[in-house]
VMD Tcl script that draws the C-alpha trace (Angstrom):
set ca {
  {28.13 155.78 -115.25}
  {29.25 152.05 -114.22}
  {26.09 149.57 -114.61}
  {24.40 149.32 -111.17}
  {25.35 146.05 -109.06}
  {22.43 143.81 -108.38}
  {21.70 140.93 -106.39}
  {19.06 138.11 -105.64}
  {20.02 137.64 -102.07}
  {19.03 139.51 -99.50}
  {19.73 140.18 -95.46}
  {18.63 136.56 -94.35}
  {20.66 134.30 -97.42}
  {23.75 132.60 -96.30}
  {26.82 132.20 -97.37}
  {26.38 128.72 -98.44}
  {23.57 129.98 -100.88}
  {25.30 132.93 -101.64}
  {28.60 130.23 -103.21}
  {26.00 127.46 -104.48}
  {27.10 126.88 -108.00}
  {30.37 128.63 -107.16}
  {33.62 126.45 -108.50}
  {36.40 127.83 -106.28}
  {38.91 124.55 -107.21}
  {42.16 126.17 -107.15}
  {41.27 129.14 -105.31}
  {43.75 130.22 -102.35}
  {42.21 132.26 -99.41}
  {43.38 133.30 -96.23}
  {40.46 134.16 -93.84}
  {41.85 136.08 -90.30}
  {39.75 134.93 -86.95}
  {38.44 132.29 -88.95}
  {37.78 129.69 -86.43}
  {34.70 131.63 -84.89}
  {31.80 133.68 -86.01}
  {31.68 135.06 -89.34}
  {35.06 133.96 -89.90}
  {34.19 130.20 -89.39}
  {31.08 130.46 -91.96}
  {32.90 132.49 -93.86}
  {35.57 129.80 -94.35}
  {32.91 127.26 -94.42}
  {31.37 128.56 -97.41}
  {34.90 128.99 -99.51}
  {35.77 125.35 -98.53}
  {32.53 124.10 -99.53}
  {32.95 125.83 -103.11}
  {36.52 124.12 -103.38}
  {38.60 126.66 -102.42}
  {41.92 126.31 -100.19}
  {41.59 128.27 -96.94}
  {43.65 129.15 -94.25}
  {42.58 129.89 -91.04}
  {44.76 132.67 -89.46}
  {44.16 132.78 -85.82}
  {45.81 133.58 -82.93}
  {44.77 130.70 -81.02}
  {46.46 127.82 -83.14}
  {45.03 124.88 -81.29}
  {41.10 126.93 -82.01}
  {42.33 126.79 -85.78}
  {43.14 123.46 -85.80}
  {40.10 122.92 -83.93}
  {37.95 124.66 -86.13}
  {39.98 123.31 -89.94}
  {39.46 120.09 -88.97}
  {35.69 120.22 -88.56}
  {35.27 121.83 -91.95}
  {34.66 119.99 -95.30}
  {37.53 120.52 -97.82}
  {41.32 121.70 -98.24}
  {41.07 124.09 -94.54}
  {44.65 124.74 -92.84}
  {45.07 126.84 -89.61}
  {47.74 128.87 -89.15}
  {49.14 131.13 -86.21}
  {48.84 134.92 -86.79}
  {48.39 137.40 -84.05}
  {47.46 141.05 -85.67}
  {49.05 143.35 -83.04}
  {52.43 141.53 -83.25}
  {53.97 142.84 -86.62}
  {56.62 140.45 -86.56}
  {53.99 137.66 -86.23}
  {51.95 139.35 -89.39}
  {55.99 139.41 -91.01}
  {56.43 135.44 -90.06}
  {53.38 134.69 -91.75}
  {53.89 136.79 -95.07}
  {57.43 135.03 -95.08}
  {56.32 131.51 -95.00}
  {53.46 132.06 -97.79}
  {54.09 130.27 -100.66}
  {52.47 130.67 -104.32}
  {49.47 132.93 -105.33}
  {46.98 134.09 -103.07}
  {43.29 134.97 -104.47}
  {41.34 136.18 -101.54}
  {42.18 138.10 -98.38}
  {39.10 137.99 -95.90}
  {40.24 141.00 -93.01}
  {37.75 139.84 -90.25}
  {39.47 139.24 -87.50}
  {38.79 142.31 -84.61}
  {38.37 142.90 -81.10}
  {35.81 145.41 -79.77}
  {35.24 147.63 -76.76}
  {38.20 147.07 -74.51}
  {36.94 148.27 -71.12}
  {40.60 149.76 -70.17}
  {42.82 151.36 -72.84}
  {45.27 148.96 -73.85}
  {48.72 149.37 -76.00}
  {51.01 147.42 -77.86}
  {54.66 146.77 -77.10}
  {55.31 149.36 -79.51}
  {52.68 152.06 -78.25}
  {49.55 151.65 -80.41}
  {45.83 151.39 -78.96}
  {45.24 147.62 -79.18}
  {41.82 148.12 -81.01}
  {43.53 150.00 -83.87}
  {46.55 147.52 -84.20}
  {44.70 144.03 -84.72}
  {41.72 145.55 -86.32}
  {43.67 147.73 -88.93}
  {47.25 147.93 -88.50}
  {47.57 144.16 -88.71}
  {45.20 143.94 -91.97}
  {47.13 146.53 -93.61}
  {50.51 145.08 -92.63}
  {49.43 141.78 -93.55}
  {48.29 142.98 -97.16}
  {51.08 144.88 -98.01}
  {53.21 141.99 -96.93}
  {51.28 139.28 -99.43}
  {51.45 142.00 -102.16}
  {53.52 139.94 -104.32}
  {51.14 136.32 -103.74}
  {48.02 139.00 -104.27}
  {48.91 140.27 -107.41}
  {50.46 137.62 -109.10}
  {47.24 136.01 -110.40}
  {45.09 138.62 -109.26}
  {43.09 138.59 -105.82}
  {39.92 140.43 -103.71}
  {40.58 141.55 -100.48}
  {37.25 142.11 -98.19}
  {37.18 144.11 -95.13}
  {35.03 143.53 -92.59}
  {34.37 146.70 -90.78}
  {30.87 148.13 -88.71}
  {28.41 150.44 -89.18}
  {29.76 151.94 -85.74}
  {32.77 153.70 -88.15}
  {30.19 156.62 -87.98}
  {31.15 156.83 -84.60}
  {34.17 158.32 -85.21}
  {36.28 159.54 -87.89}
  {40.16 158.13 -87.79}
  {41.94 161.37 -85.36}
  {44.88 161.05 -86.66}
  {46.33 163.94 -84.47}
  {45.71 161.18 -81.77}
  {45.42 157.86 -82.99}
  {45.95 155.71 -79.29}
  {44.28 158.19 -77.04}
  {47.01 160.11 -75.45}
  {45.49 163.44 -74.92}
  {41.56 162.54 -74.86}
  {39.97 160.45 -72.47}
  {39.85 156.61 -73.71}
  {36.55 155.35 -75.12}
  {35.79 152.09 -75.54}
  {33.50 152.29 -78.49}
  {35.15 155.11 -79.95}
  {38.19 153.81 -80.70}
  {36.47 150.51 -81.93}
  {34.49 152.89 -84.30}
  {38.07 154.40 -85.21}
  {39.15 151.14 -86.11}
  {36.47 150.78 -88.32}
  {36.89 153.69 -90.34}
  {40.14 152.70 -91.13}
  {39.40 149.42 -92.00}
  {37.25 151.64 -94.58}
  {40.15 154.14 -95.62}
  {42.08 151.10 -96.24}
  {40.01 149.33 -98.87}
  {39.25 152.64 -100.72}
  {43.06 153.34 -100.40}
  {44.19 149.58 -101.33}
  {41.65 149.86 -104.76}
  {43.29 152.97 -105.74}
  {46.50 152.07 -105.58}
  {46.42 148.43 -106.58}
  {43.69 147.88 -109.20}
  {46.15 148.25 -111.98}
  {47.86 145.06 -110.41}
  {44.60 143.18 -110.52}
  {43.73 143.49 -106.49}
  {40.69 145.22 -105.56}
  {39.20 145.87 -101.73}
  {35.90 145.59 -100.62}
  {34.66 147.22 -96.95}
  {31.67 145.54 -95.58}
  {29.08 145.46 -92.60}
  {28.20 142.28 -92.45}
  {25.39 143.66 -90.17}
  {24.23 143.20 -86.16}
  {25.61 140.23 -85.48}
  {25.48 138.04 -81.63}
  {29.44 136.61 -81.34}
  {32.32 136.54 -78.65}
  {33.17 140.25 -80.18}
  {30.58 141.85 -77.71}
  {31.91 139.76 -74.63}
  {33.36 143.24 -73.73}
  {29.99 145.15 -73.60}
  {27.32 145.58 -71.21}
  {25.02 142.84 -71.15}
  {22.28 144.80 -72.17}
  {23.82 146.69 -75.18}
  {22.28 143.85 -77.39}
  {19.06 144.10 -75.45}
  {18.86 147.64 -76.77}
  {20.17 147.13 -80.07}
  {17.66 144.29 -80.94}
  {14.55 147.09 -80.42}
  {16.19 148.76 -83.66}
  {18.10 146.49 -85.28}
  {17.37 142.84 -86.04}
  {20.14 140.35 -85.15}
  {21.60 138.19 -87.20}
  {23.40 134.95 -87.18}
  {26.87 134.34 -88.66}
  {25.92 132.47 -91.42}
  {23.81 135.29 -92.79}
  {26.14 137.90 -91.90}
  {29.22 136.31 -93.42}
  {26.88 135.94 -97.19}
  {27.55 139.88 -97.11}
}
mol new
graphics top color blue
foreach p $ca { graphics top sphere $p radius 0.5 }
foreach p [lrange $ca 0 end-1] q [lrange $ca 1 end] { graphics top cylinder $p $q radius 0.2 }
display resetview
């Protein structure tokens, strides 16, 4: 049986403690929606260490925005998730190895179903199809020194299994947090599915809940779903959250 992972940090360290003593010089990351939330401490923290990190965002002036108030080598760079030409366009221009993939980015809770251009539930696009499209386009960069990809997905993937007999809602009545929940579960699928296959190239995926976290994700939500959820769960802020 593998050795059992331990840890000295706990639900309230942040990601700067968690990379304290870290030497990330020479490190390439990309993090995705990494000019707010846990994607901005997230980024943060690897910049602090000495990494390289890219901001992919959708909004490029936000990335800019958001690089150029961080310490370090920070870039942003345009990347929408539900356009797979855009996730193509920035595979293409990637240059040189790439040592960390951070799959954040996500929307939650649309109120109305919405679709792409090509027919999938907006939800599952950005929050999965994107990340998967995007790492199988940076295989190549990934595995050429060897590289982690973490997924940031939700405890709300017990929501709702992936229904793969319909994956955009086109037979059962559209739920907001359900197909959020759906996304999730895939973002889980995929890091199981990207270990298996790619370990022997020296890429391994890690899901995550980075845990109840207060950001623009909710905007979509009743105003008092966070009301309710702070009775059971305690909130956190990013900087906590993105130490997971």
């Amino acid at each position: 049986m593998p050795a059992r992972i331990t840890t000295p940090f706990g639900a309230t360290s942040t990601a700067a403690e968690v990379v304290a003593g870290c030497d990330l010089r020479g490190r390439r990351v990309v993090v995705t929606g990494g000019a707010a939330g846990i994607g901005l401490e997230t980024a943060r923290a690897l910049a602090s260490a000495g990494a390289d990190v890219t901001l992919a965002v959708r909004d490029a002036a936000a990335g800019e925005c958001a690089a150029a108030a961080l310490p370090g080598r920070v870039a942003a760079r345009r990347l929408d998730l539900a356009d797979l030409d855009s996730v193509r366009a920035f595979a293409a221009a990637w240059d040189g190895p790439l040592h960390g993939l951070v799959a954040n980015a996500a929307i939650m809770a649309l109120p109305q179903r919405e679709l792409t251009p090509d027919g999938w539930e907006l939800q599952l696009a950005t929050n999965h199809r994107g990340h998967f499209a995007l790492a199988h386009a940076l295989h190549a960069a990934l595995a050429s020194e060897g590289a982690r990809i973490v997924v940031v997905s939700s405890g709300a993937h017990l929501r709702s299994p992936v229904v793969f007999d319909d994956l955009h809602f086109t037979s059962r009545p559209y739920d907001p947090l359900a197909a959020y929940a759906q996304s999730k579960t895939a973002n889980v699928l995929f890091a199981a599915g990207a270990t298996a296959r790619w370990a022997r190239d020296g890429v391994t995926a890690n899901a995550l809940m980075p845990g109840a976290i207060a950001t623009g994700l909710q905007r979509h939500l009743d105003p008092g779903y966070l009301e309710r959820a702070r009775g059971s769960l305690p909130l956190k802020s990013p900087r906590p959250a993105a130490a997971i």
